[in-house]
MARMIKE-266474 format. One record per residue: x, y, z of N, C-alpha, C in turn; residue in one letter. Coordinates in steps of 0.2 Angstrom, whole numbers, padded with zeros to 4 digits, always signed. Example, Ala and Ser with C-alpha at 12.3 -4.5 7.8 and 13.67 -1.06 7.14 Angstrom:
! MARMIKE-266474
+0066-0028+0039+0062-0022+0039+0066-0016+0039A +0064-0011+0035+0068-0005+0036+0064+0000+0039S 
This chain:
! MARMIKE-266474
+0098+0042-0018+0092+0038-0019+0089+0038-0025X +0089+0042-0028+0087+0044-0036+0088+0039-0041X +0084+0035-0045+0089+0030-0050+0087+0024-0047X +0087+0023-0040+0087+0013-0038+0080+0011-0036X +0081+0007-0040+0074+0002-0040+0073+0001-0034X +0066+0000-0033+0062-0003-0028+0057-0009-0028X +0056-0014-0027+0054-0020-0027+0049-0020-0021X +0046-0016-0017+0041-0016-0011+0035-0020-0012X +0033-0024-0009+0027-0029-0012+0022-0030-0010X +0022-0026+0000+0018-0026+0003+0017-0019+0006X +0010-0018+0007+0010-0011+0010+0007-0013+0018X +0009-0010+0024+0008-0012+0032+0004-0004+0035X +0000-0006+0039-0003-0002+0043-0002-0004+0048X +0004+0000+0052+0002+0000+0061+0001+0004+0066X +0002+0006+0071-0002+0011+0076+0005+0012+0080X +0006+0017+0080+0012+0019+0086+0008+0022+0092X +0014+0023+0098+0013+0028+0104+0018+0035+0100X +0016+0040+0102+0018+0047+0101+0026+0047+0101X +0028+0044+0108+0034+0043+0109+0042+0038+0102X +0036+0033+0104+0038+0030+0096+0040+0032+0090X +0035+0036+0088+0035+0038+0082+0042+0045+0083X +0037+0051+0088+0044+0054+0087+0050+0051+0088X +0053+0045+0091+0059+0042+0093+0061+0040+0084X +0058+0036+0082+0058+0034+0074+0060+0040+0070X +0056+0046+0072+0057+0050+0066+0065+0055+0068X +0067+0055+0075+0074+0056+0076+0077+0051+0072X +0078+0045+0073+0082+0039+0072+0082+0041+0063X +0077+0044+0060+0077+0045+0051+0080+0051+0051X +0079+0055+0055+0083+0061+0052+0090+0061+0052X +0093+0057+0059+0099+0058+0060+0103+0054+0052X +0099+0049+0053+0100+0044+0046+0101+0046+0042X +0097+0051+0041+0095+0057+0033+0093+0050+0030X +0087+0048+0031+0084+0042+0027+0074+0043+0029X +0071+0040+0026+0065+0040+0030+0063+0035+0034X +0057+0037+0038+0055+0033+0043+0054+0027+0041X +0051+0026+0034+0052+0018+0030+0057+0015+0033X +0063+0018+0028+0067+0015+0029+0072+0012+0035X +0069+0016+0042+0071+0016+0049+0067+0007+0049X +0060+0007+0048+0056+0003+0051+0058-0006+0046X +0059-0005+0041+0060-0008+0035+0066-0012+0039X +0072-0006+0041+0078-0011+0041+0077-0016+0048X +0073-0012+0053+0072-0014+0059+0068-0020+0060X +0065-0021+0053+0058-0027+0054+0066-0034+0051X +0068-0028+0046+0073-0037+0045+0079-0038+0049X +0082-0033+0053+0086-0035+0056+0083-0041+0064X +0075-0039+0064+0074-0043+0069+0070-0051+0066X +0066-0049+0061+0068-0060+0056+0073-0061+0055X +0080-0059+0054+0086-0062+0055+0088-0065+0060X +0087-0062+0065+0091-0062+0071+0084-0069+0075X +0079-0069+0072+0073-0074+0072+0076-0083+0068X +0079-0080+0062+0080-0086+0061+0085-0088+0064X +0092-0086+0067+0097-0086+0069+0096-0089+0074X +0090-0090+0079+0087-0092+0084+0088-0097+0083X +0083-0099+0077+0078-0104+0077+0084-0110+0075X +0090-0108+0070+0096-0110+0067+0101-0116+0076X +0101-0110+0078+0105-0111+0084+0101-0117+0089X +0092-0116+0089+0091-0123+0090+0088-0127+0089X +0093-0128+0084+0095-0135+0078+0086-0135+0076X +0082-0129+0074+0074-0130+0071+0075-0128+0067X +0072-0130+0060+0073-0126+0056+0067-0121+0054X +0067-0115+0052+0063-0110+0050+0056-0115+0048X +0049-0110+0050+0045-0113+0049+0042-0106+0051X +0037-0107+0045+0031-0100+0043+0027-0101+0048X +0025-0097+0053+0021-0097+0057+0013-0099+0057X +0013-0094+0049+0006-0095+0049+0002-0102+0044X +0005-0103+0043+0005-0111+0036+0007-0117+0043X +0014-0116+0046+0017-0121+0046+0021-0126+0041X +0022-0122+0036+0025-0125+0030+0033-0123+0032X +0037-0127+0030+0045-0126+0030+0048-0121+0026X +0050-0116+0026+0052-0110+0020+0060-0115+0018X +0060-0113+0013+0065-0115+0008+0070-0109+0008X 
């Protein structure tokens, strides 16, 4: 990890259950990574798997909060 850039642009505040949290902080350890990084991959593996949706029905991506078309 030493040495790679980081590009993060946004900082989030959310609220876990107990359960959550320690389930996440298992899921980092096991990973030897941190809980960031647990939550990080899991927030884009699920806007992927969002626009994949939205691909399949024939819609194209649209920002929720604008309504503007993402490019």
């Amino acid at each position: 990890m030493v040495g790679k850039a980081r590009n993060f642009q946004q900082r989030v505040t959310i609220s876990l259950t107990q359960r959550d949290h320690e389930r996440l902080e298992r899921a980092a350890k096991q990973e030897e990574v941190s809980i960031s990084q647990v939550v990080r991959r899991a927030v884009r593996d699920y806007l992927d798997r969002q626009v994949q949706r939205e691909l399949a029905l024939g819609s194209s991506p649209v920002e929720r909060t604008t309504g503007r078309q993402t490019t």
